[in-house]
C-alpha positions as CSV (number, residue, x, y, z in Angstrom):
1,X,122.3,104.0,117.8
2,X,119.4,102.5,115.3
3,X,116.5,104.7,115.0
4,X,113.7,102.2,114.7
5,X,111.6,102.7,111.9
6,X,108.5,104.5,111.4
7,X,105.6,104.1,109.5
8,X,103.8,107.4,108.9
9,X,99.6,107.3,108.8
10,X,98.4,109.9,106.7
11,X,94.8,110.2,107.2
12,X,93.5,114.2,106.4
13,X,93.6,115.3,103.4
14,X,96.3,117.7,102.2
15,X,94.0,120.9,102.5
16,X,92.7,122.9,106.0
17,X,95.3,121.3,108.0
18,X,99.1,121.3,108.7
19,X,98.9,117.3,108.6
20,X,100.6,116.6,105.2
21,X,103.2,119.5,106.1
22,X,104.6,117.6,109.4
23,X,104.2,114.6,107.4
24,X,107.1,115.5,104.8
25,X,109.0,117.0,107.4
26,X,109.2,114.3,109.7
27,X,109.9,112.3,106.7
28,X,112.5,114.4,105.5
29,X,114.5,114.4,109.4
30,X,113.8,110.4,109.4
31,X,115.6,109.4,105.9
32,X,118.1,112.0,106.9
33,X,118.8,110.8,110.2
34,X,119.4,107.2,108.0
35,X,116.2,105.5,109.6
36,X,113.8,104.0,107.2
37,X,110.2,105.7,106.7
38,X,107.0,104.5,105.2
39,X,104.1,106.2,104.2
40,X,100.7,104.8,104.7
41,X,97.8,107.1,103.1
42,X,94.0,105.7,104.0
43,X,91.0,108.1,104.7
44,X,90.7,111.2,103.0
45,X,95.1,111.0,103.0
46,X,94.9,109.1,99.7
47,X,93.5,112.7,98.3
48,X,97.2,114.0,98.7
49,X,98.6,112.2,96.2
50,X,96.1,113.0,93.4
51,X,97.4,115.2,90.4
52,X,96.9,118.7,89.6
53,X,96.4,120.5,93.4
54,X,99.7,122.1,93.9
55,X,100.0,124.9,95.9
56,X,102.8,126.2,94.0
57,X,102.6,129.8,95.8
58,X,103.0,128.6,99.1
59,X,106.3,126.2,98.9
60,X,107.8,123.9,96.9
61,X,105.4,121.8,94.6
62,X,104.2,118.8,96.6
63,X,105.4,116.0,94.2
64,X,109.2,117.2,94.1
65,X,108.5,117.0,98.2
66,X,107.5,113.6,98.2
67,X,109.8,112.6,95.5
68,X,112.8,113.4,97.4
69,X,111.5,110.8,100.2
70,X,109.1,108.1,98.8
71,X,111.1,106.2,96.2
72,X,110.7,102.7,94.2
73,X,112.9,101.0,96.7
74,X,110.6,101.8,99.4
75,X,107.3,102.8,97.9
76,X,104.4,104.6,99.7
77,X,100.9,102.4,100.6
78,X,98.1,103.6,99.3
79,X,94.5,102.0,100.9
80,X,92.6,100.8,97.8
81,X,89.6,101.0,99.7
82,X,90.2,104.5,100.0
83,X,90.9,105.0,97.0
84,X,87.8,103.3,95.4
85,X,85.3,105.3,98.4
86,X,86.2,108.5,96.9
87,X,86.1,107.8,93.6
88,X,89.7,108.0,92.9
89,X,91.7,105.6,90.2
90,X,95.7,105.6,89.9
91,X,95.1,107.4,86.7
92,X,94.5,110.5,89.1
93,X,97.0,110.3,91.4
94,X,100.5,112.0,90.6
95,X,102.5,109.3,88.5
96,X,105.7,109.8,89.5
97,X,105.4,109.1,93.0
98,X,105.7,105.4,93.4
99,X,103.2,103.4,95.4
100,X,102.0,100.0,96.1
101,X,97.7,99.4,96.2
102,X,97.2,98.0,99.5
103,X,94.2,96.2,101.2
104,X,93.2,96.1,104.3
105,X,95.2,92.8,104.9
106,X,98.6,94.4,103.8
107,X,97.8,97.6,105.9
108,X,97.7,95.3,109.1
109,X,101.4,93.7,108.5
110,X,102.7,97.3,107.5
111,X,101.0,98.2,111.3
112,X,101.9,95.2,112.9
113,X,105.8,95.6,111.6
114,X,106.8,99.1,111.7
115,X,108.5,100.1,114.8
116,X,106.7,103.2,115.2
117,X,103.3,104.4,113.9
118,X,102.9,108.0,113.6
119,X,99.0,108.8,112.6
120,X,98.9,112.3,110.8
């Protein structure tokens, strides 16, 4: 059976909502079940990756989460207009997690050619 694969839109920030949670974990059951997964983060998502906001009391730290799932062969979008809305540079966002800047243009295709969108 070929699980199709998904393309995960993470659009709310990673603070008075669950959304980043079912994020990782419906990452984590997608790579495991050997499907590929992509992470899109526009909106206020992009604030997810930025450094220094872990909540280290309530779970693992957020970076060793995404870590385990977003990886140079298959790097994580990141909306530059999102970025550049709120302020944001890659200087502040984690630097271990890889990522490729993306405009609106390359946001489209990665739309247009996942099998699955899943906005979160």
């Amino acid at each position: 059976m070929t699980i199709p694969g998904l393309l995960l839109w993470i659009r709310h920030p990673p603070y008075t909502s669950a959304h980043l949670a079912e994020a990782i974990r419906i990452m984590a059951m997608t790579t495991a079940l050997g499907a590929s997964v992509r992470c899109l983060f526009i909106g206020e998502g992009v604030r997810a990756l930025v450094r220094g906001q872990e909540p280290y009391l309530l779970g693992p730290p957020l970076e060793r989460l995404l870590l385990e799932i977003i990886t140079p062969e298959n790097p994580a979008l990141v909306h530059q207009v999102s970025l550049e809305a709120r302020g944001l540079g890659p200087e502040r966002l984690i630097s271990s997690i890889p990522w490729d800047p993306a405009g609106d243009q390359q946001v489209a295709e990665a739309i247009v050619s996942a099998d699955r969108v899943v906005p979160l």
